[in-house]
VEXDREN-2710 file (C-alpha; in Angstrom, 1 decimal):
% VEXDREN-2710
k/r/px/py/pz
1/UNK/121.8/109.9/120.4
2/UNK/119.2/107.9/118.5
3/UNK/116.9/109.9/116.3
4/UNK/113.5/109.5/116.9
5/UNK/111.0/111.7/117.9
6/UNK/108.6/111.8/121.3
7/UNK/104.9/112.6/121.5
8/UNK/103.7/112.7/124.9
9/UNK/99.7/113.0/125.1
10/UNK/98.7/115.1/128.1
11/UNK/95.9/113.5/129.8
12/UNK/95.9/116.1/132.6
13/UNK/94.3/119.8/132.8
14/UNK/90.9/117.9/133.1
15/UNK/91.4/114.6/132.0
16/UNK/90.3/115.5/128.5
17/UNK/89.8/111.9/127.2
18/UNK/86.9/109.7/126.5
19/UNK/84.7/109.7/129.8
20/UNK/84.1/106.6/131.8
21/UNK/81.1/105.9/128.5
22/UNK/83.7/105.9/126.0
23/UNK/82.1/109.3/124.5
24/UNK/84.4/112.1/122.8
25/UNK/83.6/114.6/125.0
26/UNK/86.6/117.2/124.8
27/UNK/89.5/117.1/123.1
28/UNK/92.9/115.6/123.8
29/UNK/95.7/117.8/125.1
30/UNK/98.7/116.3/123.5
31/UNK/102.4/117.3/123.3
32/UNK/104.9/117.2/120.4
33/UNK/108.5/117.5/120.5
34/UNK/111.6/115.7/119.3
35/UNK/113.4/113.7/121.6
36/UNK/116.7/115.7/121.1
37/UNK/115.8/119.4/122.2
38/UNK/119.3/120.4/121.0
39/UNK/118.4/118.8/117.3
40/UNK/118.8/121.5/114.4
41/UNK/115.7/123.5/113.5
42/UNK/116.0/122.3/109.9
43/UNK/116.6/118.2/111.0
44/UNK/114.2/115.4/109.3
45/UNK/113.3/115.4/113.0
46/UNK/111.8/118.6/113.6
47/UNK/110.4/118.4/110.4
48/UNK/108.1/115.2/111.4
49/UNK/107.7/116.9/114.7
50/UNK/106.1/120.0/112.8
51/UNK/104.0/117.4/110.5
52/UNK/102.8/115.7/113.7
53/UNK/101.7/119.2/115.2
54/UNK/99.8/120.4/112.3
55/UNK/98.0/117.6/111.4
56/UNK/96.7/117.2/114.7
57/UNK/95.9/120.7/114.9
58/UNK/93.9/120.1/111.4
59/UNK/91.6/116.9/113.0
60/UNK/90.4/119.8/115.8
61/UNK/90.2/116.9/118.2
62/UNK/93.9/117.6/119.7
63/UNK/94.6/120.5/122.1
64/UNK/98.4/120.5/120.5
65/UNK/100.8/121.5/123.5
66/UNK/103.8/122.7/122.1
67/UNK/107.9/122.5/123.1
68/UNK/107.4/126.4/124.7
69/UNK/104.2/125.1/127.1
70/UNK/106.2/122.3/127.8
71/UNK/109.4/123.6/128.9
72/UNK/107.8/126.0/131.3
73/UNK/105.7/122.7/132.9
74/UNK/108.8/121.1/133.6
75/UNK/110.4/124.7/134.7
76/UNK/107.8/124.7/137.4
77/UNK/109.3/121.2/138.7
78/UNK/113.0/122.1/137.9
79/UNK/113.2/119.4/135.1
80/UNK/115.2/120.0/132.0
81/UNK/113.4/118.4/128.5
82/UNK/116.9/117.0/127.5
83/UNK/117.6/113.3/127.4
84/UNK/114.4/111.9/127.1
85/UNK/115.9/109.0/124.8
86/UNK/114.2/105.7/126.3
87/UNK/110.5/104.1/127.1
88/UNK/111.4/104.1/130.7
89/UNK/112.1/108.0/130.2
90/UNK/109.3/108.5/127.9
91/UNK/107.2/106.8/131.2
92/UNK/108.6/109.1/133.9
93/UNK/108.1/112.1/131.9
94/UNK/104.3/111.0/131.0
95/UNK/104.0/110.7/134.9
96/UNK/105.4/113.6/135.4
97/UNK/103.1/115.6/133.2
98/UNK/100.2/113.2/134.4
99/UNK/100.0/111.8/131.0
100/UNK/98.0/108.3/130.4
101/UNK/99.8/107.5/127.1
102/UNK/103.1/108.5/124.6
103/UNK/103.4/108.4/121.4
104/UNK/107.1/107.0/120.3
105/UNK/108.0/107.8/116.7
106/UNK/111.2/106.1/115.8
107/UNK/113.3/107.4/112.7
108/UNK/114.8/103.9/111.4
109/UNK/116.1/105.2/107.9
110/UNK/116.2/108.7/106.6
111/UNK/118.5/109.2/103.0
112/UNK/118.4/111.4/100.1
113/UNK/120.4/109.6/96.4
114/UNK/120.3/110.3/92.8
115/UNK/119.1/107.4/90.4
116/UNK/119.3/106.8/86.7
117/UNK/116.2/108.2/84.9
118/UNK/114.3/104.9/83.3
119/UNK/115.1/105.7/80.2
120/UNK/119.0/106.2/80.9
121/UNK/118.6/102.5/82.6
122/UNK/117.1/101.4/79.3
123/UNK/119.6/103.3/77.1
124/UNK/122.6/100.7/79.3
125/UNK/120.8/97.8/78.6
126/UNK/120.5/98.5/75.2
127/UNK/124.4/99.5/75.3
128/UNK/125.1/95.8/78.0
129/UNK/123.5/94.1/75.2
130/UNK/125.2/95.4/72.1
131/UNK/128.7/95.2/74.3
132/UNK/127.5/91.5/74.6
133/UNK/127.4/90.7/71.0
134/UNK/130.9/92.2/70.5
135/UNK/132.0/89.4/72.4
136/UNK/134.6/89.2/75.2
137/UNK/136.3/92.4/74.1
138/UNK/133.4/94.7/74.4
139/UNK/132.4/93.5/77.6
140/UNK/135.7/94.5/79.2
141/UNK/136.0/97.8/77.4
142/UNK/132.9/98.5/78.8
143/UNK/133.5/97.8/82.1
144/UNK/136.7/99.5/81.8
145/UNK/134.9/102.7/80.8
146/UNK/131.9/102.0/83.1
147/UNK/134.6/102.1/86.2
148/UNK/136.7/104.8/85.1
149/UNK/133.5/107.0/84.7
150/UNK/132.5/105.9/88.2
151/UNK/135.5/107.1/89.8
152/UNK/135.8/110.5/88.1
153/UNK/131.8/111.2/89.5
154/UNK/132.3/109.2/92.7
155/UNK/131.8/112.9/94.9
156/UNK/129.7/113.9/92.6
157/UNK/126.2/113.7/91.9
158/UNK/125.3/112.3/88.9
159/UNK/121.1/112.7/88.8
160/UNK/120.8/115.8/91.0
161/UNK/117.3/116.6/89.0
162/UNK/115.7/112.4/90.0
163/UNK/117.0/112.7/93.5
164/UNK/115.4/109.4/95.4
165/UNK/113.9/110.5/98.9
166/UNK/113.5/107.5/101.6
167/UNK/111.6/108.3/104.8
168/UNK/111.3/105.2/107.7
169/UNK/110.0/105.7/110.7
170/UNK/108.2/103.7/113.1
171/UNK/105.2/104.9/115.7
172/UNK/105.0/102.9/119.0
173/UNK/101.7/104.0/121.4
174/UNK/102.7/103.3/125.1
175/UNK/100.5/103.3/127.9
176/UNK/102.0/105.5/131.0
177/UNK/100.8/103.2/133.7
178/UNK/102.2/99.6/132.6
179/UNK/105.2/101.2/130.5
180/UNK/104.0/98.5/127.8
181/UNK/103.7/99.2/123.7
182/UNK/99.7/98.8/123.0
183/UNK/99.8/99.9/119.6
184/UNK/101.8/100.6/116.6
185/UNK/102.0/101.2/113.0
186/UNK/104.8/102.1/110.3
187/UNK/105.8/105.0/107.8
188/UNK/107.4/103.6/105.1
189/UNK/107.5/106.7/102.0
190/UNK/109.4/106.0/98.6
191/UNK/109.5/109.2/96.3
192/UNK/111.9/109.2/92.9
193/UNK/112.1/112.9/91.3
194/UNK/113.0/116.5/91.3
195/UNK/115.8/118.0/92.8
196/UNK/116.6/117.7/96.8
197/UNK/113.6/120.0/97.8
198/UNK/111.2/119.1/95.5
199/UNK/111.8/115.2/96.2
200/UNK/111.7/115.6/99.6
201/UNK/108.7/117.9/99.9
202/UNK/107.0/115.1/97.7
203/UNK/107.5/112.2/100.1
204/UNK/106.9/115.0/103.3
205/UNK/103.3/115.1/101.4
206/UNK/103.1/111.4/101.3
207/UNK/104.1/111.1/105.2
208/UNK/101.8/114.0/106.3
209/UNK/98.7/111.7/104.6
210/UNK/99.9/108.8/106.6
211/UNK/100.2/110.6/109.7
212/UNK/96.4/112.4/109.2
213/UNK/95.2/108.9/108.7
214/UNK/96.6/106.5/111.4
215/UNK/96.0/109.9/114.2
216/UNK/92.2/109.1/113.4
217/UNK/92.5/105.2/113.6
218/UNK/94.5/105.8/116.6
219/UNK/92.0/108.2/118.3
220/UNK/88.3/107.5/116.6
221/UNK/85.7/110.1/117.7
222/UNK/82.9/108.3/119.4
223/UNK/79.7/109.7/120.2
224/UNK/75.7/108.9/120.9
225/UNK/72.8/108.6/119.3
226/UNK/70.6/111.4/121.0
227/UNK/67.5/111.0/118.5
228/UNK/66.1/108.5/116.1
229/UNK/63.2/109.8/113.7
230/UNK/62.8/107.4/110.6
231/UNK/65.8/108.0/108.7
232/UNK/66.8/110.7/110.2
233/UNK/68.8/110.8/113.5
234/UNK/71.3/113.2/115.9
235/UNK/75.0/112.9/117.7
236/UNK/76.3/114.4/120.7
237/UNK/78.8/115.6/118.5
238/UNK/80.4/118.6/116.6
239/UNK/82.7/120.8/114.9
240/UNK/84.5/121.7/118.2
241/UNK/85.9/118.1/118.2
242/UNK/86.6/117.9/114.8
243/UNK/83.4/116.4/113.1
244/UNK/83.2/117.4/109.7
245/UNK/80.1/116.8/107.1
246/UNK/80.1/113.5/104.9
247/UNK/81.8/111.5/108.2
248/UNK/80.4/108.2/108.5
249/UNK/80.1/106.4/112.3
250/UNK/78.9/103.0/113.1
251/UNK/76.3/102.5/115.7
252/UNK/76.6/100.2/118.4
253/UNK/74.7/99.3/121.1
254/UNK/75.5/99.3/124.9
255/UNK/78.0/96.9/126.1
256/UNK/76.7/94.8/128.9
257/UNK/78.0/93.4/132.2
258/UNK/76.8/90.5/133.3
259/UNK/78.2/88.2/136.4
260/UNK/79.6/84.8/135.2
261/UNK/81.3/82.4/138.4
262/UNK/81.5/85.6/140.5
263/UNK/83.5/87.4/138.1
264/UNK/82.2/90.3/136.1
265/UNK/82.5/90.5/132.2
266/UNK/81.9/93.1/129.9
267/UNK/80.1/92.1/126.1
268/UNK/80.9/94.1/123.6
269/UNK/77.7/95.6/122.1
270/UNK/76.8/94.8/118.7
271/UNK/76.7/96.7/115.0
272/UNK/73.6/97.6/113.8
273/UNK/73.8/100.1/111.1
274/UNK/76.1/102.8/109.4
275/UNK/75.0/106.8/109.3
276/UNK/76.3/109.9/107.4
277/UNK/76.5/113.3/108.9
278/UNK/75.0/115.9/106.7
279/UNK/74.6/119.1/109.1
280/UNK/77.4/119.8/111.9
281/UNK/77.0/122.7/114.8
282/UNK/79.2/123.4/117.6
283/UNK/78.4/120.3/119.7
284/UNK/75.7/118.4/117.8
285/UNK/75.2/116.9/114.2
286/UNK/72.3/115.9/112.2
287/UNK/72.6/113.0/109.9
288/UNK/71.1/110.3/108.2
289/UNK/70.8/106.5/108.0
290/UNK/72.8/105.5/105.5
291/UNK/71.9/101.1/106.1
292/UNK/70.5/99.6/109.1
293/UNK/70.4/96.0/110.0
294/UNK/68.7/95.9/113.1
295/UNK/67.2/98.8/115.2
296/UNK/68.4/102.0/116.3
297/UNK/67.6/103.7/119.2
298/UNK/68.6/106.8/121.3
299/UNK/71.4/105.9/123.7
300/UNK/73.8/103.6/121.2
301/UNK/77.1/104.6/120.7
302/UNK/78.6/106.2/117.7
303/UNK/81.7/105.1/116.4
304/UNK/83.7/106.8/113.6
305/UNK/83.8/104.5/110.7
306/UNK/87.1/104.8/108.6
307/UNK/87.0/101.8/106.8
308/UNK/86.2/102.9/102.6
309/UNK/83.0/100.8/101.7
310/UNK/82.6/99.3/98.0
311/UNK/80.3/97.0/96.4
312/UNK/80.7/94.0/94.0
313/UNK/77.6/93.0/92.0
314/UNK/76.7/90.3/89.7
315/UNK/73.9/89.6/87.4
316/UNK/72.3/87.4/85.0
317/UNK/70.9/90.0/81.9
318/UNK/68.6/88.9/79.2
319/UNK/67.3/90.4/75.9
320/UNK/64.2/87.7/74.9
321/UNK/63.5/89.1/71.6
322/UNK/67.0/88.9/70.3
323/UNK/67.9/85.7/72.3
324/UNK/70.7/88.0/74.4
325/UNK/72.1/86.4/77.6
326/UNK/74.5/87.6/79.5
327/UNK/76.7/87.7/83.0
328/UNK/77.5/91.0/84.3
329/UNK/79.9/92.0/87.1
330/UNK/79.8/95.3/88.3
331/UNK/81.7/97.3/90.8
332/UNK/81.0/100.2/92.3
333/UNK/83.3/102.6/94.7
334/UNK/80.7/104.8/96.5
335/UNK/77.4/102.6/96.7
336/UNK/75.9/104.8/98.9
337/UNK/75.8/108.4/97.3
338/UNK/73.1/109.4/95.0
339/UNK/75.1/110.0/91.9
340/UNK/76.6/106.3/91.0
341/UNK/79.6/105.5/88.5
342/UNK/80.5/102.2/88.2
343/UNK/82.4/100.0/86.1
344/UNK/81.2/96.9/84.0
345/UNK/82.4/93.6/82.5
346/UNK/80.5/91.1/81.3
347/UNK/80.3/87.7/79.4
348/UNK/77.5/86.1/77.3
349/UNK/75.7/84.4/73.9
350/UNK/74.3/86.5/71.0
351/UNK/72.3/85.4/68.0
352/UNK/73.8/87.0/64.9
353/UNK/71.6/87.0/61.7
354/UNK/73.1/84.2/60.2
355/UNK/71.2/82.2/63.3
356/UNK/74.4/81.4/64.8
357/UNK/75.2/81.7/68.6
358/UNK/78.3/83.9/68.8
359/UNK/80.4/84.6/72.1
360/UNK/80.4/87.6/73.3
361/UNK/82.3/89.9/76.2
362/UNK/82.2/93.4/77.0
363/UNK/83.4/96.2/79.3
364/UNK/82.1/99.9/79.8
365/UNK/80.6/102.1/83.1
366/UNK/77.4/102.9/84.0
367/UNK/76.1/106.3/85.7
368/UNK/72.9/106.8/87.8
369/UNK/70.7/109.0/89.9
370/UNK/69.0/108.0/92.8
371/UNK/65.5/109.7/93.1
372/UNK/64.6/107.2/95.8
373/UNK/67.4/106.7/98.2
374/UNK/67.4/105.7/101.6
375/UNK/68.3/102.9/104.2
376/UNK/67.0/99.4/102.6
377/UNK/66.0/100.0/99.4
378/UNK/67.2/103.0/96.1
379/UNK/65.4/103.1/92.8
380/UNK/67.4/105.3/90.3
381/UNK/67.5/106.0/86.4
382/UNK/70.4/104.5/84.8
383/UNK/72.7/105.3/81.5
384/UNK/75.0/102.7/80.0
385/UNK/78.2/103.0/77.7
386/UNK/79.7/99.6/76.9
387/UNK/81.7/98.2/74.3
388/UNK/80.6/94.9/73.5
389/UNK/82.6/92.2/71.1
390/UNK/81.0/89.9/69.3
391/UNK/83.2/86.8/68.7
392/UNK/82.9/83.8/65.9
393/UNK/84.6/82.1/62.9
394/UNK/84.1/83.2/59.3
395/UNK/84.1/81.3/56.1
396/UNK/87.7/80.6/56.4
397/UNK/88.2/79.6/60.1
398/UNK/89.9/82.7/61.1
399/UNK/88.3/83.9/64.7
400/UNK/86.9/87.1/63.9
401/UNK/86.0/89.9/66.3
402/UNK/83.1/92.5/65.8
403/UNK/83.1/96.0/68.2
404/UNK/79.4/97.1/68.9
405/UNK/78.8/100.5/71.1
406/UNK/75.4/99.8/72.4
407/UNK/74.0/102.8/75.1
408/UNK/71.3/102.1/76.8
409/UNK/69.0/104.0/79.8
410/UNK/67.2/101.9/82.3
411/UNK/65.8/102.1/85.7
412/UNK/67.8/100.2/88.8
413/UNK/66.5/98.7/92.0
414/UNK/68.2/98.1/95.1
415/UNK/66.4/96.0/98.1
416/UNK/68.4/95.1/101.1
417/UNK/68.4/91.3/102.2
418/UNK/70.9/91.3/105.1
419/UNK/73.9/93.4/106.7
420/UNK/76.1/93.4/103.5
421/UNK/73.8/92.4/100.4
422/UNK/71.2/93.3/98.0
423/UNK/68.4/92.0/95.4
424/UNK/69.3/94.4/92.4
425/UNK/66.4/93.8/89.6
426/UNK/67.3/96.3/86.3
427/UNK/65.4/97.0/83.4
428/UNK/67.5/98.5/79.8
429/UNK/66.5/99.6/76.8
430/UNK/68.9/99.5/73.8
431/UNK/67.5/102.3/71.5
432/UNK/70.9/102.4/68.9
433/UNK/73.9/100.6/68.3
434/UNK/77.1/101.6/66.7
435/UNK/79.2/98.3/64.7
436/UNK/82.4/98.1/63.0
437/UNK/83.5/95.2/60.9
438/UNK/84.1/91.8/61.6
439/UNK/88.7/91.8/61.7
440/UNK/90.8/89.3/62.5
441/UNK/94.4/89.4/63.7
442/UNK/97.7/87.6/62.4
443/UNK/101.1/88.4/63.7
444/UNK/103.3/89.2/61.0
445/UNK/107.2/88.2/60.7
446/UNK/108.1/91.4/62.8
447/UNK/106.5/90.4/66.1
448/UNK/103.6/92.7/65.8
449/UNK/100.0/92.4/65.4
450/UNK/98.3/93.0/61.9
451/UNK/94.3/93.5/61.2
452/UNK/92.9/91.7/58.7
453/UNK/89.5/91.8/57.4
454/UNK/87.4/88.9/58.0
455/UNK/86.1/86.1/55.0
456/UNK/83.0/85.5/53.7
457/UNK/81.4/83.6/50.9
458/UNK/78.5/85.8/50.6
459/UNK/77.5/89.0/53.1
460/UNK/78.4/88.9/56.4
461/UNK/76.4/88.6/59.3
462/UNK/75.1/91.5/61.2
463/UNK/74.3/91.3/65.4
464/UNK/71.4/93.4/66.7
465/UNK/71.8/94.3/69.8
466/UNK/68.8/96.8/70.1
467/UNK/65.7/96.1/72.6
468/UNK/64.4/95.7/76.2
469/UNK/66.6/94.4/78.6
470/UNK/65.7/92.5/82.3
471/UNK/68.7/91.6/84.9
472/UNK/68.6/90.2/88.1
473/UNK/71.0/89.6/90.6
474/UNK/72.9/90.4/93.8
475/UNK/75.1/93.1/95.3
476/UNK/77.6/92.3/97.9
477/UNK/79.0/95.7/100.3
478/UNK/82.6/95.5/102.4
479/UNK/80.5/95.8/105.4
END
């Protein structure tokens, strides 16, 4: 019998789906089982089967129905679980159970193998090479050796402490009705390490974070946005149906019929801004508006919003008094929290003391509070740790390289322009500055990289990169 694993969702005992609105009003009854009832407790099957369960159980917006409730369902119709193996038997027992949908999780590949630690497969390439520069002879003896080692250990297992764990599987989402596949997505997990147990509870772990995560893109919690009050707003939503603090849901508004040729269409409605719950109750949530780009108002939908949001932001910084320009490129991973980290990189001119125009590049991260923080616009205090490079030529030609550690606190302000970007204007202030020496590098007859200190006829020239910075520029979101 093929091995893959059935997941029949319930719809019955009350039709506990999203209404006729497309609101999350009660949870999903949904079934888990493996396809073969008469598979071995310990089998990779009933082990995904359990992994299924639990994780639905853990997103609260499943009613999990288990293989005990199940077999006493199809008791009452004197139906036996066994033999479910096909989509046209998934189908029948979905009608059956008056189920609108089945989950199909196929195993394609399941396989547990010992590999060569790396540095055992770099210890025989060391050994293929030095066989290669005895010549002819060494090669053979080598694969002589190689084969008679190999099948002296063929039943045995060579690495049994960097076992190799591969877990395939495949999820199909059929609709009862038409008997057709709507959906599907793929669980691919790779994990190299530990004995047979530890490698395989490793890539288990790996599988149980895929599962969590495509059960909520399969099933997003939708809701509706009771109240609007500035920034402020409430969902016909809570923890009984899995809502959780920090959750993030696009609204919507209404779709709309309209008549076209005597034929009735539905348009989707359109997205008009992105909230965070902050306070969750039984059935409702409080919240806040986290960006809006048009206006929302009680009666939208609520969508759950999985998708991680970034921002990518790029600036033109100058320092007039020490002729300082700069192009900055920052990215940050959680634009809309009030504590920010991001990181920096940046590429510009300074003006060193010998009145030269040196290059100059740097990297670092910057960290911020936002005091003022809300849909539209932040202002927020600001601290800077870069590592800036001065680059030009001394007396002798060589390209030298000078490392300055500049810190710097500032203010930072954030206006929104449109759905996905802002105006950020910055101000900075320099107030020290740590320099090393001007070095440049020469590779020496070993293939490796020496320091060498730079040239000069007379003293060398110093940057100051002290003073009051100005930047300008734009932020883009993933929105």
């Amino acid at each position: 019998m093929r091995n893959f694993i059935i997941l029949i969702l319930l719809f019955s005992f009350g039709f506990s789906q999203p209404d006729d609105t497309g609101l999350t009003l009660e949870r999903y009854p949904i079934l888990v089982l493996p396809a073969d009832t008469t598979t071995d407790s310990e089998s990779i099957e009933v082990t995904l089967t359990n992994i299924v369960g639990s994780q639905a159980t853990n997103l609260n917006r499943f009613d999990v129905i288990d293989r005990a409730q199940l077999e006493s369902i199809l008791n009452e119709q004197a139906l036996q679980m066994s033999g479910i193996v096909s989509d046209e038997d998934v189908v029948e027992a979905g009608r059956v159970a008056s189920a609108k949908e089945a989950l199909v999780v196929k195993v394609i590949n399941f396989g547990q193998k010992g590999v060569p630690p790396e540095d055992e497969e770099e210890e025989d390439e060391k050994d293929r090479k030095e066989a290669r520069k005895s010549g002819l002879f060494g090669v053979l003896a080598k694969g002589i050796v190689d084969a008679v080692v190999d099948k002296a250990m063929e039943d045995v297992e060579r690495y049994p402490n960097n076992i190799q764990t591969v877990i395939q599987a495949e999820v199909r989402k059929i609709d009862i009705e038409s008997g057709k596949s709507v959906a599907s997505f793929p669980i691919n997990v790779t994990h190299t390490g530990g004995n047979l147990s530890k490698s395989l509870g490793s890539a288990l772990a790996v599988v149980t974070a895929q599962v969590s995560s495509e059960l909520r893109n399969l099933y997003l919690l939708t809701s509706e946005l009771l109240d609007v009050n500035g920034e402020e707003i409430m969902l016909l939503l809570g923890h009984d149906l899995g809502l959780e603090s920090g959750m993030r849901f696009e609204i919507v508004t209404p779709e709309v019929k309209r008549t076209v040729r005597d034929r009735e269409i539905t348009i989707p409605g359109r997205s008009v801004g992105l909230v965070k719950v902050d306070e969750v109750s039984g059935d409702a949530s409080r919240g806040r508006v986290l960006r809006s780009w048009d206006d929302l108002e009680p009666g939208y939908r609520a969508v759950e919003y999985l998708k991680p949001v970034f921002s990518m932001g790029i600036l033109l910084a100058t320092a007039p008094a020490n002729t300082i320009y700069r192009l900055e490129f920052q990215a940050t991973p959680l634009p809309f929290e009030r504590f920010i980290a991001m990181g920096v990189f940046n590429l510009g001119t300074i003006k060193d003391t010998f009145d030269d125009t040196d290059f100059s590049f740097g990297i670092g991260a910057k960290l911020g509070w936002k005091f003022l923080h809300g849909s539209g616009r932040s202002i927020g205090f600001m601290l800077s740790l870069p590592m800036h490079f001065a680059s030009r030529s001394d007396d002798k030609s060589h390209i030298v390289i000078l490392p300055i550690f500049a810190p710097s606190i500032g203010a930072s302000t954030a206006i929104q322009i449109s759905k996905s970007r802002d105006i950020i204007f910055n101000v900075d202030y320099v107030f020290t500055s740590a320099k090393g020496s001007w070095k440049y590098s020469k590779d020496n007859d070993d293939d490796e990289t020496d320091m060498f200190d730079a040239e000069w006829d007379d003293d060398a020239p110093d940057v100051k990169p002290e003073g009051l910075y100005f930047s300008l520029g734009m932020r883009f979101l993933t929105l």
